[in-house]
N, C-alpha and C positions, 0 to 999 in steps of 0.2 A: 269974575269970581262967582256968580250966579250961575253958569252955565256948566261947572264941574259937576255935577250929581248927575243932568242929565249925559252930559259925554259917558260917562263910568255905567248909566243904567243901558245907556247902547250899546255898548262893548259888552256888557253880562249877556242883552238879548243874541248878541251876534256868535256869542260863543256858545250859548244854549241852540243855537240854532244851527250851528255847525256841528256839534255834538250830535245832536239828533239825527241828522242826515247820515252820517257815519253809521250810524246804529242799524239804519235801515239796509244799506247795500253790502256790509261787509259779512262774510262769513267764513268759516274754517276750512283748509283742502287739507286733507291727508295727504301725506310727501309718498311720490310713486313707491312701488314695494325695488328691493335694490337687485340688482343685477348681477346673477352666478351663471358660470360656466358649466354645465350638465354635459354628459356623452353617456349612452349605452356601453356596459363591459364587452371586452372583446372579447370572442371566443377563436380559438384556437387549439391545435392538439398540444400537449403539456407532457414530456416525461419528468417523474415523480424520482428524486435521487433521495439516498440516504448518504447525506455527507461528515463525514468523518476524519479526526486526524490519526496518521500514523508518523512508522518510521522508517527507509529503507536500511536492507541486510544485506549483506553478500549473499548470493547462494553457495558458492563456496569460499572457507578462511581456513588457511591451517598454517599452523606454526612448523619451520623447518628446525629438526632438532637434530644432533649426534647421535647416529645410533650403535657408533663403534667410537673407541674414545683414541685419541691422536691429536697431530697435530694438524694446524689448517695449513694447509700448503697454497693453495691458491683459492681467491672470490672471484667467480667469471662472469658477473653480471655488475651492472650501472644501478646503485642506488634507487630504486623507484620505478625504474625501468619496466616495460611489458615483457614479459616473457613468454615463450612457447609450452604446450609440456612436452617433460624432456629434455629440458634444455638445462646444460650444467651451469650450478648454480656455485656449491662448494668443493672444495676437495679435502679429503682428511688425510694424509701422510700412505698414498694408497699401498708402497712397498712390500711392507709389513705385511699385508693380508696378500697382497699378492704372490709373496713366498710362501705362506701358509695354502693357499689355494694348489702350487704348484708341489707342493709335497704332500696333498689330499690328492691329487690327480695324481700323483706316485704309486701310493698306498693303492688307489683303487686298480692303478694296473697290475702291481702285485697281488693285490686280491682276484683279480681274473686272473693270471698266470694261475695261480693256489688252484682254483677252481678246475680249470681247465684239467690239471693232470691228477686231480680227485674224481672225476668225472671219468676220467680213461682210465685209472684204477678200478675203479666200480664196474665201468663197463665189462672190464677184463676179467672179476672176480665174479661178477655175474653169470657169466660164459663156463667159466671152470665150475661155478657150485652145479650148473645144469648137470653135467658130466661126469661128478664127484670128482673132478682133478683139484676141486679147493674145499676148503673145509669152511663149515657153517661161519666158522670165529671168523677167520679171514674176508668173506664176506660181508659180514657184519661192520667189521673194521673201516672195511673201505665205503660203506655208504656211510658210517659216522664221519667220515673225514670228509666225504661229500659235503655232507650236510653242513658240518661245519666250516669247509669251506664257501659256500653259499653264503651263511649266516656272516663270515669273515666280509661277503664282498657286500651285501646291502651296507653293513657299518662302515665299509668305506664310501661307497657310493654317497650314503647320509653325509660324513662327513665332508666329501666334496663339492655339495650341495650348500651345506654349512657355510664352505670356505669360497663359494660362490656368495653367498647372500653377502657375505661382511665385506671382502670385496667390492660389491657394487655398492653396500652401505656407506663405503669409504667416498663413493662420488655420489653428494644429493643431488639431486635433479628436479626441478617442475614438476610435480603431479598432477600441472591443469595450467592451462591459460590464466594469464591471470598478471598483478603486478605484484612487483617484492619489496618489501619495505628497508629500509636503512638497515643493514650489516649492525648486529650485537655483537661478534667478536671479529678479531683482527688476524691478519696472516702473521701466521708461528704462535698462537694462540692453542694453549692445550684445550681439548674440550673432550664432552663424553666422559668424563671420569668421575664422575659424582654420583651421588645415589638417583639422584632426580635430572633426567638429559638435561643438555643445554641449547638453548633455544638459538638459534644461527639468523634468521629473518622469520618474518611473516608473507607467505604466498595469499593476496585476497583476488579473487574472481569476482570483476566488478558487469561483465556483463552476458548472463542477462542481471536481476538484480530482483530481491522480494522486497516488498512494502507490507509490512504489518500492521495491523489496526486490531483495536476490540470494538466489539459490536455490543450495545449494552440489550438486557435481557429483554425490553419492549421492542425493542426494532429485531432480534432474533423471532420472536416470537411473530412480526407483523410480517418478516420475511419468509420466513417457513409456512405461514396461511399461501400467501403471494404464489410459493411456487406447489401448493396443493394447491389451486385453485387454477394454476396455467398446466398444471401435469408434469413437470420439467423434472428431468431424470439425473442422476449425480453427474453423468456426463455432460448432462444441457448446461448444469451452474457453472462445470468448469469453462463455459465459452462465455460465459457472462462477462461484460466490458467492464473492468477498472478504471477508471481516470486519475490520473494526480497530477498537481499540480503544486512546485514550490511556494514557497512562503514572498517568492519576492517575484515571479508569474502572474499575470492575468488568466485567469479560467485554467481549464483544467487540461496544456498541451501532451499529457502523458496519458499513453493507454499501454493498457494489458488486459493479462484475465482472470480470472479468479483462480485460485490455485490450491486454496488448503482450508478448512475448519476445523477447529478441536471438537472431538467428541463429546466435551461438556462444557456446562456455561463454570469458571469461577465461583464458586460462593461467596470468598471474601470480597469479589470487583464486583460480579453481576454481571458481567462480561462475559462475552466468547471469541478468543482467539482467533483471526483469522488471517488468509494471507494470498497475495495476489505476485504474478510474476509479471515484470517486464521488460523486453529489449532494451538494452542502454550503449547503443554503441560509441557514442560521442561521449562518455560518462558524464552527462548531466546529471544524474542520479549517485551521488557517494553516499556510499554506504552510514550510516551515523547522519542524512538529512532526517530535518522532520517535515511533512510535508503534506496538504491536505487531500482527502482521500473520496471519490464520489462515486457512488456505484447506482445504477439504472435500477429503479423498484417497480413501477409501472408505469404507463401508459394511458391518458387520458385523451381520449379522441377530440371533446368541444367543451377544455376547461373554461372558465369566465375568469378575464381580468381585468382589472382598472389598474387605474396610476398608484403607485404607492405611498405617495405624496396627500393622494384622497381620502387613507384611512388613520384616525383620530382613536386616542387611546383615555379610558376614561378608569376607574375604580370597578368597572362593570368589564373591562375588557375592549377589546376591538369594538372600531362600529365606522360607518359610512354615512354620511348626508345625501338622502335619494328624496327627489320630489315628486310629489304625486301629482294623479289628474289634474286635481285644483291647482296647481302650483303650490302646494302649501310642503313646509319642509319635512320628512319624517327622517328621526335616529334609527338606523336599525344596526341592530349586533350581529355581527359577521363570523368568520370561521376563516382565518388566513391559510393559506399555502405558501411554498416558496415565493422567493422575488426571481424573478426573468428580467433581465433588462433594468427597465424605470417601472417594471408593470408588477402587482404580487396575483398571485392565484386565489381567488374567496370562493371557498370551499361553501360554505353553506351563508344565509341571510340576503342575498343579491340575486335576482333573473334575468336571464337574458335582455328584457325589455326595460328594465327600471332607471329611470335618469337620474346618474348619480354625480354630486358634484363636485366637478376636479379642479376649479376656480375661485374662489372670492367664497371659500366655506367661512371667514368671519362675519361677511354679512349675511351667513346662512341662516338661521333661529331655528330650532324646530317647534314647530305648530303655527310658523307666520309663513306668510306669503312671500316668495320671491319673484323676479323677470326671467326664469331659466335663456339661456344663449348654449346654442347646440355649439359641442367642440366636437373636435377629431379624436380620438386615443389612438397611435401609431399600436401595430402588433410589435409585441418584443419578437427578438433577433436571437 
């Protein structure tokens, strides 16, 4: 029992003294600074599109209507079908005009008969007045009858022409390549008798085919600098490349060329009208698609880009994680361009040389230190 104070005072010196020691050798390491992935922007040439949607048109659509009113006698075309032009489509009860045309072709050969012996009349009274064998009146006579009959034969002539045109109005025909849409009236169906014709089908020309877009007033105005400043002449725009591409396509497998501008921008849109034409032989393009639209603006020789992935959006805008000399991190705000690939184009804030970070930017800080690790940036495709 004597010996407990001193146990207890050894164990206090032994832990004061182990304490102490501790004191002496231990001190603080700062934890390594953390490790990002850094690459130089790639440079590469860059064309500059202004992308747009539209809609494609027919270039040509016309409605087939009665232009003599009858009855349909015969549809000689397949619902839907391609047609030629020219090629018969309806028939209207052709008879009827056809007896009319062959009694206008009557009339005019009697009207040349008329002529014929008013003319030899005249020639004859002409001869006698030289001579005085005929008298002034009789003269006169016969070139009135001339005359009138001249005037007799154009009115037939007109008329046969007339009965020409209805006739052939009786057979509608294709006025263009193109396909026909489903029959609105039926055989033995009256039609053409109303005040307002009646519509027989629709003829639409699906190829080649326009795509319409409006262009709003900043990009008209950026584009009009663009071709002052290349020189490019109304003929040069219309060789300008279109692209489009459907809504359910990857990129843009459709080209043409530029084809049309309106004279003025919209006031109520801010808009200007314009319109591109393209081949469509396979019709991938129906007319009523909506579909996106991309047209070549310029040309950049050695644009800069990084990953897309490496640019971070804050209340201030775009901006990139780039480390400097020191390795120490800097925010800088940037100026995008389009995306290429996985890569975007930064337009201004980023140089050729500045190591920006396309990896592990959570452990990036700016104003601390990082381990930058050199990556690749593949060029976009």
């Amino acid at each position: 029992m004597t010996r407990r104070p001193e146990i207890r005072i050894a164990l206090a010196s032994a832990l004061v003294a182990a304490l102490v020691g501790c004191g002496q050798n231990n001190s603080y390491v700062a934890p390594p600074p953390p490790k990002v992935t850094v690459s130089v922007p790639v440079q590469q040439p860059v064309t500059r599109y202004l992308e747009l949607t539209g809609s494609v048109a027919a270039v040509n659509s016309a409605d087939l209507v009665a232009r003599v009113p009858g009855f349909v006698e015969a549809v000689s075309y397949t619902d839907g079908a391609p047609v030629k032009k020219g090629a018969p489509l309806f028939t209207i009860e052709p008879e009827p005009y056809e007896v009319k045309l062959q009694q206008a072709m009557a009339a005019e050969a009697g009207a040349q008969a008329t002529l014929k012996q008013a003319q030899a009349d005249f020639d004859r009274q002409s001869k006698l007045v030289t001579t005085q064998s005929a008298t002034q009146v009789a003269y006169e006579q016969a070139r009135a009858n001339r005359d009138n009959a001249q005037a007799s034969l154009q009115q037939a002539q007109a008329n046969t022409r007339l009965a020409e045109l209805n006739n052939d109005y009786a057979h509608v025909r294709a006025p263009f390549d193109g396909f026909v849409t489903a029959r609105e009236v039926s055989v033995g169906e009256f039609v053409g008798g109303g005040a307002a014709p009646t519509v027989l089908a629709t003829i639409v020309q699906s190829d080649p085919v326009y795509v319409n877009f409006n262009i709003s007033e900043q990009d008209v105005l950026r584009l009009r600098a663009e071709i002052a400043r290349r020189g490019l002449t109304r003929d040069d725009i219309k060789k300008v490349a279109v692209e489009v591409g459907l809504q359910t396509e990857t990129g843009y497998p459709h080209s043409g060329t530029f084809d049309y501008a309106a004279p003025t921008v919209n006031v109520s849109t801010g808009t200007l009208v314009a319109r591109a034409v393209l081949q469509n032989p396979d019709r991938v393009l129906l007319p009523g698609y909506f579909v996106r639209v991309r047209i070549p603006v310029d040309e950049e020789a050695n644009a800069l880009l990084v990953p897309d992935v490496a640019i971070g959006t804050d209340q201030g805008g775009r901006y990139v994680l780039v480390v400097n000399k020191d390795n120490v991190v800097e925010q800088r705000k940037v100026g995008v361009g389009p995306v290429i690939g996985d890569l975007r184009v930064i337009d201004t804030g980023v140089s050729a040389d500045d190591r920006v970070v396309v990896a592990g930017a959570l452990r990036a800080i700016p104003g601390q230190k990082v381990d930058p690790q050199a990556g690749a940036t593949a060029a976009s495709r």
